[in-house]
C-alpha positions, 0 to 999 in steps of 0.5 A: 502487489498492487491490490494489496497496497491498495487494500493496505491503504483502505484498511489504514485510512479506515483506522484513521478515520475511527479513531478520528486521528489527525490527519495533517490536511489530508482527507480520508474519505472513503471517496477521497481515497479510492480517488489518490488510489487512481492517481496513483494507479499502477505506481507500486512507488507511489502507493508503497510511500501512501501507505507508509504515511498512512501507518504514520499517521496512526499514533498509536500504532507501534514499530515496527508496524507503523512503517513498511521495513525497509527491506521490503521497500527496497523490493517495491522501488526495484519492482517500481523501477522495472514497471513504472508504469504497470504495463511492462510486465503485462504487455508486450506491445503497449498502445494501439495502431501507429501509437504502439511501441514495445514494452520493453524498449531493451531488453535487460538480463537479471537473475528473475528467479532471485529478484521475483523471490525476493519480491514473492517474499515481500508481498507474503509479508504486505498479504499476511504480516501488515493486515495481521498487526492491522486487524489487531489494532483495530480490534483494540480500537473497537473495544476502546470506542465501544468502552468510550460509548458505554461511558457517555451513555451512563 
């Protein structure tokens, strides 16, 4: 889920640097971005709410894709909440020698199979549906910026 908001992200911002769209302040160097996407790091929270501004900063991109649905980021904060830090779910022990503590400090019994389904579905849709509507758009956006060429260059 984490390297596919993260592509998403790249993806977005490369749009919105072709189509030389504003930014609000924000830089979106291709340096500047990788540089946030460490920053924030494993937060899937963090990187879910980057992404949506992102699509947001896209004009021309119509909703519903302009946004994450909301049911889909309702998965992602549940799936934040339960591994804020990205380590819980791939750890046992965090840290090492005197520093290290459990993962998990207590241990909590949910329906898994229910909130990873739900969650398995939601990352379906960030692998598939948001880079499809993606692709589209920036295959429209090239042949705009390749029509805008041709005009300047008679």
């Amino acid at each position: 889920m984490e390297l596919c908001l993260k592509w998403l992200i790249r993806f977005a911002a490369g749009i919105i640097r072709r189509g030389a769209y504003d930014t609000r302040g924000e830089n979106l160097s291709y340096d500047k971005v990788d540089e946030k996407l460490r920053d924030d790091s494993h937060s899937i929270r963090k990187l879910a709410e980057r992404l949506n501004r992102y699509l947001g900063l896209i004009p021309d991109l119509d909703p519903p894709n302009n946004r994450i649905d909301a049911e889909s980021f309702e998965a992602l904060k549940w799936l934040d909440a339960q591994d804020e830090t990205g380590e819980n779910f791939r750890y046992s022990v965090i840290g090492k020698g005197a520093d290290s503590r459990p993962a998990r400090e207590t241990q909590t019994n949910i329906n898994f199979y229910e909130h990873v389904n739900r969650v398995h579905q939601r990352a379906l849709l960030l692998q598939a549906g948001y880079p499809d509507a993606l692709d589209a758009f920036r295959d429209l956006q090239d042949e705009y910026l390749q029509e805008m060429r041709e005009m300047t260059d008679d």
